[in-house]
VOBA-1610 file (N, C-alpha, C; in pm, whole numbers, padded with zeros to 5 digits, always signed):
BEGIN
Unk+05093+08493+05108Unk+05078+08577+05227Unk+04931+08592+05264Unk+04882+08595+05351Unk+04783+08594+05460Unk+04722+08795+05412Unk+04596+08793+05404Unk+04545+08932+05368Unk+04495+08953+05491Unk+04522+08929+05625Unk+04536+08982+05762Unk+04649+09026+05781Unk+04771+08980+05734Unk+04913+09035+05758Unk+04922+09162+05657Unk+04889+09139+05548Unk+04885+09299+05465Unk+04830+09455+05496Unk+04679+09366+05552Unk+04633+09448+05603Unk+04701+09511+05712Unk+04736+09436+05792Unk+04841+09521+05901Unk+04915+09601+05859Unk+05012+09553+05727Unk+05143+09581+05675Unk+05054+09787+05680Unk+04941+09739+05540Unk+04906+09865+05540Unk+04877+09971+05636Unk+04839+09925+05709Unk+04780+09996+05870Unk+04937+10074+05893Unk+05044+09997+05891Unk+05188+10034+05978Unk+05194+10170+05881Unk+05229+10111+05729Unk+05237+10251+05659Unk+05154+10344+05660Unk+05046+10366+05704Unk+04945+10487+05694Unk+04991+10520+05837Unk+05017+10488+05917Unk+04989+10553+06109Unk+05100+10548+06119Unk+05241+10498+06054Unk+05354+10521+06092Unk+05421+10454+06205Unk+05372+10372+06235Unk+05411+10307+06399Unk+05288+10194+06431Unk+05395+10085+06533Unk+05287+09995+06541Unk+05174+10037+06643Unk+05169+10123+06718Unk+05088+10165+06807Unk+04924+10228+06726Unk+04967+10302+06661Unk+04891+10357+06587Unk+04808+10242+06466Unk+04885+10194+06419Unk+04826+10090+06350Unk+04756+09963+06403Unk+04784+09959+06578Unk+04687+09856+06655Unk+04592+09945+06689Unk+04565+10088+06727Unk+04436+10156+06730Unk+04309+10143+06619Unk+04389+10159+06493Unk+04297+10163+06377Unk+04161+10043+06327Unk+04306+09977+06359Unk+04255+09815+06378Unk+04206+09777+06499Unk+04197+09825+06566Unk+04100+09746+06727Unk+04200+09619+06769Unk+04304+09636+06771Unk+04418+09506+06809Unk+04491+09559+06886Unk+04553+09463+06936Unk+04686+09526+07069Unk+04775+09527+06974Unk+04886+09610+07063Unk+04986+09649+06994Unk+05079+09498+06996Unk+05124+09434+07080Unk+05220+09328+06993Unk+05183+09266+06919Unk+04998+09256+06910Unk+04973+09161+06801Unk+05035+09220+06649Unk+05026+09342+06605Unk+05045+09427+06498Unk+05252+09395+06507Unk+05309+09377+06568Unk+05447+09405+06637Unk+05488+09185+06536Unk+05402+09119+06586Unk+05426+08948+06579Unk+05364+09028+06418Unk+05299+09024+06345Unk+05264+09020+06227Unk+05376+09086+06154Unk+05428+09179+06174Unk+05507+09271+06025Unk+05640+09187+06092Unk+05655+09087+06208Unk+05801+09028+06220Unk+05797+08913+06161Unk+05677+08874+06116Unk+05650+08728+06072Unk+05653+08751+05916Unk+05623+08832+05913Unk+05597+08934+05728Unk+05745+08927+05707Unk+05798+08993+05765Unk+05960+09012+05717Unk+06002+08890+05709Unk+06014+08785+05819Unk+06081+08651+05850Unk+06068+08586+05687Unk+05909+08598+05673Unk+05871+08495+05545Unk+05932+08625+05414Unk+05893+08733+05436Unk+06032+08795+05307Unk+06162+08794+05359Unk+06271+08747+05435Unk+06370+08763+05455Unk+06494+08842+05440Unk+06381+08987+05485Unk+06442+09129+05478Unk+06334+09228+05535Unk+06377+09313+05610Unk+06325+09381+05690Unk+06239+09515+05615Unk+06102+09524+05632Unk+05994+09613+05506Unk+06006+09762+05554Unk+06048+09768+05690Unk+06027+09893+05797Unk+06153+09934+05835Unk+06169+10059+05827Unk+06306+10142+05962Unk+06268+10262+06006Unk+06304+10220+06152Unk+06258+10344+06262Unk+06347+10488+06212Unk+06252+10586+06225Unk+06348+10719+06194Unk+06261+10818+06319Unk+06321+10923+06305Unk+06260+11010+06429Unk+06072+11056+06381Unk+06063+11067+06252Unk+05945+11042+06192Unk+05851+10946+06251Unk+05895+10830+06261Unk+05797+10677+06272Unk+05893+10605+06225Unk+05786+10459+06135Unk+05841+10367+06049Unk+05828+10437+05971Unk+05879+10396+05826Unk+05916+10438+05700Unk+05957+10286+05641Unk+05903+10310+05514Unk+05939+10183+05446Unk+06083+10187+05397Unk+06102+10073+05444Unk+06268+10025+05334Unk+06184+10027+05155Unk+06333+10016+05089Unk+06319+10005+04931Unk+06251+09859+04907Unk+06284+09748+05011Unk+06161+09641+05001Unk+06021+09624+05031Unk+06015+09694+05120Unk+05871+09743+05149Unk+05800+09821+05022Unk+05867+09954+04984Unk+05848+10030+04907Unk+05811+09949+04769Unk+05872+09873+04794Unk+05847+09776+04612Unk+05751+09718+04628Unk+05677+09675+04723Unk+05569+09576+04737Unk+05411+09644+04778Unk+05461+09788+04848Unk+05343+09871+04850Unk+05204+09859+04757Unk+05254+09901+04584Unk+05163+09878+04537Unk+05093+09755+04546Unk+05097+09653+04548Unk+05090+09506+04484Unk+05010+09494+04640Unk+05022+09523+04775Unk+04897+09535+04877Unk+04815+09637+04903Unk+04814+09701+04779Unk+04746+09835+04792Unk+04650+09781+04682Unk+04661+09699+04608Unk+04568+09628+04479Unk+04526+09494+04564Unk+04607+09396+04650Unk+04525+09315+04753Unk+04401+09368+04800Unk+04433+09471+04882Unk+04333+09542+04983Unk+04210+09603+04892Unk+04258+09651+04772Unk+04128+09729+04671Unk+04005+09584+04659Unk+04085+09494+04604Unk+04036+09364+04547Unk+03927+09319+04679Unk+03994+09263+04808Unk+03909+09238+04894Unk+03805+09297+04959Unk+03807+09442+04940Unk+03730+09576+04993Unk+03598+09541+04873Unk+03682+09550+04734Unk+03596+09511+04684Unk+03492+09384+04637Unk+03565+09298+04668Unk+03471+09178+04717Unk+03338+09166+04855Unk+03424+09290+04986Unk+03297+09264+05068Unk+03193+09353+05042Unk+03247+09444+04957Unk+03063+09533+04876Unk+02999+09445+04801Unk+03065+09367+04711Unk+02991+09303+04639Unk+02897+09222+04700Unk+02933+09122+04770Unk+02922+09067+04892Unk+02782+09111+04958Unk+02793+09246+05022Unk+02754+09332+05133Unk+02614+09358+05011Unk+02680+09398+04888Unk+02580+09449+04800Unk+02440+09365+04764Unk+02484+09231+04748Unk+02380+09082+04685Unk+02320+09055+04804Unk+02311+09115+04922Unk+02270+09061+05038Unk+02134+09107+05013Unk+02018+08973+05042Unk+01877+08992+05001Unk+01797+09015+05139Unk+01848+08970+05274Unk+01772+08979+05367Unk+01795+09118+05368Unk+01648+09179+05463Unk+01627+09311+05537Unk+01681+09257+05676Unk+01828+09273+05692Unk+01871+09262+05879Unk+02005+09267+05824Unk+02107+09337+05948Unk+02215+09343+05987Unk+02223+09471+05975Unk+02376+09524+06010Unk+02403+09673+06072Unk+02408+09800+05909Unk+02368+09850+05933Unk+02352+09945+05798Unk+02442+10093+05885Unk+02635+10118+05844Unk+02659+10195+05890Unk+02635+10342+05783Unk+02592+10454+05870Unk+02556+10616+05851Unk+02618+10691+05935Unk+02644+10787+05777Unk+02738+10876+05803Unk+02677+11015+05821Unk+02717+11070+05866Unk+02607+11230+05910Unk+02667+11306+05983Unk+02642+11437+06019Unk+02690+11495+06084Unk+02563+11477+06244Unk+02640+11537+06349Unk+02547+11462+06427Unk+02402+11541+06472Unk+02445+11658+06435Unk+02286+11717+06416Unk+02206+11687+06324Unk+02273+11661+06224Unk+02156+11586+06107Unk+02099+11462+06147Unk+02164+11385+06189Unk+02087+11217+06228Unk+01968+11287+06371Unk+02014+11328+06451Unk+01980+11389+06583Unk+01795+11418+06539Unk+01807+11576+06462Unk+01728+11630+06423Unk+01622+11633+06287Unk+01717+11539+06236Unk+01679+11558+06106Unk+01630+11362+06053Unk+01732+11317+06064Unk+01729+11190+06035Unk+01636+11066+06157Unk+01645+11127+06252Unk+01555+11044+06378Unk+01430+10995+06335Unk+01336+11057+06266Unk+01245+10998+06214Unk+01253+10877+06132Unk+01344+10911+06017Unk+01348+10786+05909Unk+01426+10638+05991Unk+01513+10703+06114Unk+01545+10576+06207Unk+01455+10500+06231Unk+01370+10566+06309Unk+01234+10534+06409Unk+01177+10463+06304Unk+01127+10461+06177Unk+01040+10437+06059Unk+01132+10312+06036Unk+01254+10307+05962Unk+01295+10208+05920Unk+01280+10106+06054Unk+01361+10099+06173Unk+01312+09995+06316Unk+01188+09953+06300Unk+01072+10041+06269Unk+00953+09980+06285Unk+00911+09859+06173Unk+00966+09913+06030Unk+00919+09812+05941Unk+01015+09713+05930Unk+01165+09715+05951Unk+01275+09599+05923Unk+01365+09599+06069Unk+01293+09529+06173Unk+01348+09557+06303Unk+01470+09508+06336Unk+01487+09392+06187Unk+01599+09318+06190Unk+01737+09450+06128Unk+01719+09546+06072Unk+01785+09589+06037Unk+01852+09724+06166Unk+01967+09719+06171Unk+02069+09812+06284Unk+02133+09912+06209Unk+02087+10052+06227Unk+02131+10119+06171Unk+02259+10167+06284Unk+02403+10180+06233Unk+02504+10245+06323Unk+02534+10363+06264Unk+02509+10447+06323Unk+02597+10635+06289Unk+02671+10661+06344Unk+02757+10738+06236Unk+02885+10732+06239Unk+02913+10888+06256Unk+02880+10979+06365Unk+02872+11091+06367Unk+02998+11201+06373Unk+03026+11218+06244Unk+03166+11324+06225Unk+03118+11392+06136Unk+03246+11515+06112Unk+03240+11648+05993Unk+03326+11536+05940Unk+03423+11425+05973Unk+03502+11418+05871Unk+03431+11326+05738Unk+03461+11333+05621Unk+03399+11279+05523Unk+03504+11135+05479Unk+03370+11084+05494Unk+03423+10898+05510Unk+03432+10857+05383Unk+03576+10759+05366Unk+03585+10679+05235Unk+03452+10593+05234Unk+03377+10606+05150Unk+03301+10444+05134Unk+03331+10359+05044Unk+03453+10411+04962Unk+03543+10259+04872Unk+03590+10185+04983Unk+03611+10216+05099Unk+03683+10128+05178Unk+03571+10121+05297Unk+03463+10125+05261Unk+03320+10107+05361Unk+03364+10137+05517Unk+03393+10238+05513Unk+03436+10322+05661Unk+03265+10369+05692Unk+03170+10371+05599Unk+03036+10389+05613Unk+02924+10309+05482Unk+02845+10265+05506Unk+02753+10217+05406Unk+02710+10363+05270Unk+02651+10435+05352Unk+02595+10555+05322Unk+02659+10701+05350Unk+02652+10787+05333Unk+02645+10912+05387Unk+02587+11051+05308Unk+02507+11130+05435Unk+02443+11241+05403Unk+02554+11372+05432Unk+02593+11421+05366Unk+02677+11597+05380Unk+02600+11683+05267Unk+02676+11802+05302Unk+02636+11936+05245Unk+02728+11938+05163Unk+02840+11849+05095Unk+02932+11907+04964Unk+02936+11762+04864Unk+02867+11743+04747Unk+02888+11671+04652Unk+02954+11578+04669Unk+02988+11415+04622Unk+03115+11340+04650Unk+03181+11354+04491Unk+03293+11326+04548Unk+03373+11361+04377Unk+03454+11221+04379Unk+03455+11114+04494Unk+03519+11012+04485Unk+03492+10931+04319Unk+03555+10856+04252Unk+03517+10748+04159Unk+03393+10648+04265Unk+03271+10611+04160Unk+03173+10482+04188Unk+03118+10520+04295Unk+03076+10635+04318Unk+02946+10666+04423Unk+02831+10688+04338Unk+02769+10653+04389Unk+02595+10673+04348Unk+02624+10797+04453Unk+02527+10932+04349Unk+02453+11010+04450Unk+02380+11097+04405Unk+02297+11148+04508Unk+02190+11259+04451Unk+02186+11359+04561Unk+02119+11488+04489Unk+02066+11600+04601Unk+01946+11499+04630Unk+01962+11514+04791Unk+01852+11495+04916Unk+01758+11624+04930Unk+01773+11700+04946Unk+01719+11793+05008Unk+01773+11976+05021Unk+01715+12040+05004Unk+01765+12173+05062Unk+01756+12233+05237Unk+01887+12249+05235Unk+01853+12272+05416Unk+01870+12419+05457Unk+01740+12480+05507Unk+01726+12593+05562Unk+01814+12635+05656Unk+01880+12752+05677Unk+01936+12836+05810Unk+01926+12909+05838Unk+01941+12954+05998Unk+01921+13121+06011Unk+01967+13114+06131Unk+01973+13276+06144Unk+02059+13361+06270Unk+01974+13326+06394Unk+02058+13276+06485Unk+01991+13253+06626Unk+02067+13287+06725Unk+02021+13324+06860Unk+02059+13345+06953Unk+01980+13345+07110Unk+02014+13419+07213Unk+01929+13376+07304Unk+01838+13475+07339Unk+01769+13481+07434Unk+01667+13608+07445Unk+01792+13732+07425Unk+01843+13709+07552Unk+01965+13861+07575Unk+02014+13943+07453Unk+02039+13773+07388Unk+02118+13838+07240Unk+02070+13890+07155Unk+01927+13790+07143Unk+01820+13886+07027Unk+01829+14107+07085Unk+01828+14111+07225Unk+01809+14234+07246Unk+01958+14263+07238Unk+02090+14248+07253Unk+02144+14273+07234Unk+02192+14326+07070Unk+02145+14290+06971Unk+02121+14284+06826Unk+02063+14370+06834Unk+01908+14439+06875Unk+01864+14522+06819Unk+01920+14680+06897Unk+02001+14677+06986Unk+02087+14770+07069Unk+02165+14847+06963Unk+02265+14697+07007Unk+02384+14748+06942Unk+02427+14627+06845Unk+02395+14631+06692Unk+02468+14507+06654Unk+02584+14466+06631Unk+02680+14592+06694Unk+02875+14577+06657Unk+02921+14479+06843Unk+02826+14505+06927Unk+02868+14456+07028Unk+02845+14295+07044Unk+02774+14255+06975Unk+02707+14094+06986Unk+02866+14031+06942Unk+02891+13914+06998Unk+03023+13829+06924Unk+02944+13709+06861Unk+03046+13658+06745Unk+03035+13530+06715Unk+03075+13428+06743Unk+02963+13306+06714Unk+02988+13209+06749Unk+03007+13194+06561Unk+03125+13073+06545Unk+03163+13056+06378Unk+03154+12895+06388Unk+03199+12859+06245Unk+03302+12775+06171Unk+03436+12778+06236Unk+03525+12660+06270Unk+03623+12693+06247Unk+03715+12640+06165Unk+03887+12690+06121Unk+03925+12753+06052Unk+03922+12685+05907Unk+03906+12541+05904Unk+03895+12472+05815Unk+03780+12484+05750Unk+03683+12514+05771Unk+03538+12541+05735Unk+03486+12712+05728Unk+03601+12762+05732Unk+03571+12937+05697Unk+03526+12949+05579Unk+03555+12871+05509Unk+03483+12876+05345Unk+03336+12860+05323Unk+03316+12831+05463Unk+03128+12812+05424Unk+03029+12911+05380Unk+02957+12907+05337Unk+02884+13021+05278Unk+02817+13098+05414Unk+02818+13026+05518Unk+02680+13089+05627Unk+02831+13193+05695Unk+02939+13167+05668Unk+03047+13215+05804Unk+03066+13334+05682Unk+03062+13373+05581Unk+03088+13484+05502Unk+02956+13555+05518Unk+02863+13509+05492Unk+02747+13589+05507Unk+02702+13673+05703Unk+02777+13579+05749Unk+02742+13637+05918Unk+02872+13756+05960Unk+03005+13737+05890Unk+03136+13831+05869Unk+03045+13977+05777Unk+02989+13980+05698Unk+02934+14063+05588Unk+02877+14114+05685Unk+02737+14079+05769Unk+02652+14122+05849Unk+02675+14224+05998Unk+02833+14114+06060Unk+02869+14192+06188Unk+03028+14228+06162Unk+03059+14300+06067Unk+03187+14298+06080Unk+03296+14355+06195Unk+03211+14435+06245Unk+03312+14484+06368Unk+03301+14379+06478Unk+03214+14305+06495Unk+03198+14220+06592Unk+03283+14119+06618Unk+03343+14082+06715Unk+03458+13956+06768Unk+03424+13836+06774Unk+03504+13734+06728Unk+03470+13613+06723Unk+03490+13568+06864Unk+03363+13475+06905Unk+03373+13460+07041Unk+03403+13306+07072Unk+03383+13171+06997Unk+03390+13080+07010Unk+03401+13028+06812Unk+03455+12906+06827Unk+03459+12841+06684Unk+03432+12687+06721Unk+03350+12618+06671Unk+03355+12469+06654Unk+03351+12398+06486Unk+03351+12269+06491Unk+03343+12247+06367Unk+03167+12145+06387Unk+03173+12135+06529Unk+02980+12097+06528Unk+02903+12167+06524Unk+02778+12185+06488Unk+02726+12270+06453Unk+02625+12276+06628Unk+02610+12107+06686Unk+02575+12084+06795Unk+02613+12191+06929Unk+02731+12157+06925Unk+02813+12259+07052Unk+02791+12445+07049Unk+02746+12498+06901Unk+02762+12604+06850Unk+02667+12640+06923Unk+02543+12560+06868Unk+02382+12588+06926Unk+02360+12601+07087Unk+02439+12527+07155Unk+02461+12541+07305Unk+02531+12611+07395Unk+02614+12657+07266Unk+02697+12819+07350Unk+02609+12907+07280Unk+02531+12932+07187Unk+02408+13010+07147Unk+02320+13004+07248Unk+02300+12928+07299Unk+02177+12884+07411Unk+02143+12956+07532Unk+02335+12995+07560Unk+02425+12968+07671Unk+02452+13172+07686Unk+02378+13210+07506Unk+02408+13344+07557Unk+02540+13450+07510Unk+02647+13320+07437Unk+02813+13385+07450Unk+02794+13402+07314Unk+02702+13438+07239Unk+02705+13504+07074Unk+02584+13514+06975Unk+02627+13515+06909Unk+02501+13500+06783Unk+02529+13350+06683Unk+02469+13271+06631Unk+02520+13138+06546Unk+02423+13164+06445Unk+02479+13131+06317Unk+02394+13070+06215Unk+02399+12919+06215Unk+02272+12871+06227Unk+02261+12703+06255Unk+02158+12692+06178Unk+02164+12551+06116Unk+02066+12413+06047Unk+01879+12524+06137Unk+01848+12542+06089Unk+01718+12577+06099Unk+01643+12389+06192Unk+01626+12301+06142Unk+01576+12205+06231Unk+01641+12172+06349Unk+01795+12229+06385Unk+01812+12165+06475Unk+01830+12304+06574Unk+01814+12428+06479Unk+01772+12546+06603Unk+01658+12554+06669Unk+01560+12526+06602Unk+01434+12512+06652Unk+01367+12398+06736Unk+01454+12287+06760Unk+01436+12208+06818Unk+01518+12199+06970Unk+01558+12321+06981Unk+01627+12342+07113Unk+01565+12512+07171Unk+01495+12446+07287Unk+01373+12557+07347Unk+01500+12681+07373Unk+01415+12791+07374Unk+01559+12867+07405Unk+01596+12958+07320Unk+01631+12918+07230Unk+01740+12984+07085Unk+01596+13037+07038Unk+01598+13152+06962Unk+01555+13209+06919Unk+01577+13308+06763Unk+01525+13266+06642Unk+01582+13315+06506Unk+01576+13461+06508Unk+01676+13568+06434Unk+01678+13682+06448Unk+01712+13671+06309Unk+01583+13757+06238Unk+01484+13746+06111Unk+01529+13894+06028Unk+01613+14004+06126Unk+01584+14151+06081Unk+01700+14157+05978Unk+01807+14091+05952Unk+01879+14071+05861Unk+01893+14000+05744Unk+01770+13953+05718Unk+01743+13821+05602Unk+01778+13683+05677Unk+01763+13597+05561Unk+01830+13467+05623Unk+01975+13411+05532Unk+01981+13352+05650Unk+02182+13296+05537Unk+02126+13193+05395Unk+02235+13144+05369Unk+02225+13068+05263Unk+02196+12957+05295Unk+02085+12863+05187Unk+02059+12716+05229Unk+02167+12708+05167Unk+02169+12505+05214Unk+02292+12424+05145Unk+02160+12286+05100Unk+02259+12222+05003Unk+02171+12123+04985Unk+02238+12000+05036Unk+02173+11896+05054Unk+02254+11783+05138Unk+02175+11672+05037Unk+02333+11591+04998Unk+02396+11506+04945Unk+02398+11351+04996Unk+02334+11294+04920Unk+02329+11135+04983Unk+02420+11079+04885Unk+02525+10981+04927Unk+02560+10905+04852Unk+02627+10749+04911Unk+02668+10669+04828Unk+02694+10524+04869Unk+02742+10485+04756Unk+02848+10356+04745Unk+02952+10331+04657Unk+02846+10255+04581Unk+02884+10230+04423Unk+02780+10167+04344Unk+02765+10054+04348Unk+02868+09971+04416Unk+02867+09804+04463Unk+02761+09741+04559Unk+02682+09845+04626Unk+02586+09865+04732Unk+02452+09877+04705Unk+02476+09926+04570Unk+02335+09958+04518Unk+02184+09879+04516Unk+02247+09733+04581Unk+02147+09612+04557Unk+02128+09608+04712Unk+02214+09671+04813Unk+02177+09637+04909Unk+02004+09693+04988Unk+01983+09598+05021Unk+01784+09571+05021Unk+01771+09678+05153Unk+01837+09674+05243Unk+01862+09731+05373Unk+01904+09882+05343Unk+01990+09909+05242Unk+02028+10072+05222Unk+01895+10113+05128Unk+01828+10031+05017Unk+01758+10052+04928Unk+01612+10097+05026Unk+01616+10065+05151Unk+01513+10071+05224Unk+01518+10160+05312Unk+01667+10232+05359Unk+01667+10353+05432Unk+01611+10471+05320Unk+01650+10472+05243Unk+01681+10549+05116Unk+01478+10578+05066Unk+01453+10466+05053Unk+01316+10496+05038Unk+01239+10576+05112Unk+01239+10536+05259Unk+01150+10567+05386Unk+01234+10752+05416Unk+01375+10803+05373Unk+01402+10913+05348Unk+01359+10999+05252Unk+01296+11003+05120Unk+01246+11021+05070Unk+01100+11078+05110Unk+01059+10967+05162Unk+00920+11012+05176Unk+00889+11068+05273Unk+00971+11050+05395Unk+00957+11114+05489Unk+00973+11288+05532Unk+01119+11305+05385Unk+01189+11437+05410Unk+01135+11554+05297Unk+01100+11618+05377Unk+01048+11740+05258Unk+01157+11780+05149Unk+01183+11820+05049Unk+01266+11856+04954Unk+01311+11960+05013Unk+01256+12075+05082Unk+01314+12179+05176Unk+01279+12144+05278Unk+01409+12146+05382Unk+01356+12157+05510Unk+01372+12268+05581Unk+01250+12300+05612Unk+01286+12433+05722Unk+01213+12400+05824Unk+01327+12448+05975Unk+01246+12420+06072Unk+01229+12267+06135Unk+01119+12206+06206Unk+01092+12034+06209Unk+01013+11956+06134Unk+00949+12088+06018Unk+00824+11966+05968Unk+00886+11883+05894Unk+00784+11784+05897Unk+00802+11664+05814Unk+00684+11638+05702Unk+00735+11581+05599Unk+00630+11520+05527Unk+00562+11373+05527Unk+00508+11330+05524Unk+00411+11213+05506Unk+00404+11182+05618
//
């Protein structure tokens, strides 16, 4: 069997439908539709049945699951290896970040790496969601929570400063009345953060006025006047406007987490973002400075 047809196979079982499984994959949908009919033809029994759910595997499908679930590990892991021995400085180096971090934080070490390896393309990959890199959905990635996957390389990057901001109005609105100001939060999946308990502690009578899970959009309805935000200290201060409100202490740093699968480790192009981050990023960041 063909490890383009598996791959499909797999695609169908994760998204449930061929529609969904030609999105994932960047393919039209009958192409995904001719593959799992050609799959079956050459097993001569049908792997899939429609239920009000989606597809769902038959007990033949079901038996063969594992055995392309160890295909797909094997070849994933061949193109790190691969990806990993690669000696030139050029081709696309994908990063993972949230998008205020690359924005505010990471733009420099961009600018730096372009200048010395122009051959090298860095692509960011800007989500909260946290990317497999066993299955190189990203080369790299920087977050604020540890990876616990198996075969990542990683280290603390950095400590990242935050604090209470808002707009002129609001700063005076705070020193008025601080039960009347609303929040801007986390939302609900990210209530666990340390900055959204510490800003609940601070205004508790106060109403939640907006929730995102960017920290981007937060800062611009902060901007905009409709609350108070605790935000990334570099990327509050880098938007004219917002203003830190200091009379309550400051929230909690977080530290941010670099990591990349250990098959990668040779790659000359990540070994070279990785450097020029280093030197560039203060061990704390507060604010925009930079080091070196």
């Amino acid at each position: 069997m063909e490890w383009s047809d598996i791959r499909i196979f797999l695609a169908v079982v994760r998204g449930k439908s061929l529609g969904e499984a030609a999105r994932s994959l960047g393919v039209s949908h009958p192409t995904v539709g001719r593959r799992i009919k050609a799959l079956e033809d050459e097993a001569e029994q049908p792997l899939f049945r429609r239920t009000k759910d989606g597809l769902v595997l038959t007990d033949a499908g079901d038996a063969v699951l594992s055995l392309a679930e160890s295909m797909e590990e094997s070849a994933l892991s061949m193109e790190r290896r691969l990806a990993g021995n690669h000696e030139r400085l050029e081709g696309i180096l994908r990063i993972s970040s949230a998008d205020w971090f690359a924005a505010y934080v990471l733009a420099p070490v961009f600018v730096e790496l372009g200048r010395l390896h122009p051959a090298v393309v860095p692509e960011v990959i800007a989500s909260y969601r946290l990317l497999d890199l066993s299955r190189r959905e990203a080369d790299v990635a920087f977050r604020i929570v540890p990876f616990s996957e198996p075969d990542i390389v990683q280290r603390r990057l950095m400590t990242m400063s935050y604090g209470l901001y808002g707009s002129v109005e609001t700063v005076r609105a705070v020193n008025d009345d601080r039960q009347s100001v609303r929040l801007i939060l986390m939302n609900s999946a990210q209530s666990h953060f340390p900055d959204v308990t510490w800003l609940l502690d601070r205004f508790p009578q106060s109403k939640r006025a907006f929730t995102s899970t960017s920290r981007s959009v937060q800062a611009q309805m902060c901007l905009r006047g409709h609350g108070v935000a605790v935000l990334p200290r570099p990327l509050a201060e880098g938007i004219e406007g917002l203003h830190r409100i200091d009379l309550l202490g400051d929230p909690p740093s977080r530290d941010v987490w670099v990591g990349y699968h250990q098959d990668l480790r040779h790659m000359d192009r990540l070994r070279a973002l990785l450097d020029i981050a280093e030197r560039l990023l203060p061990l704390r960041c507060v604010g925009v400075s930079r080091r070196g």
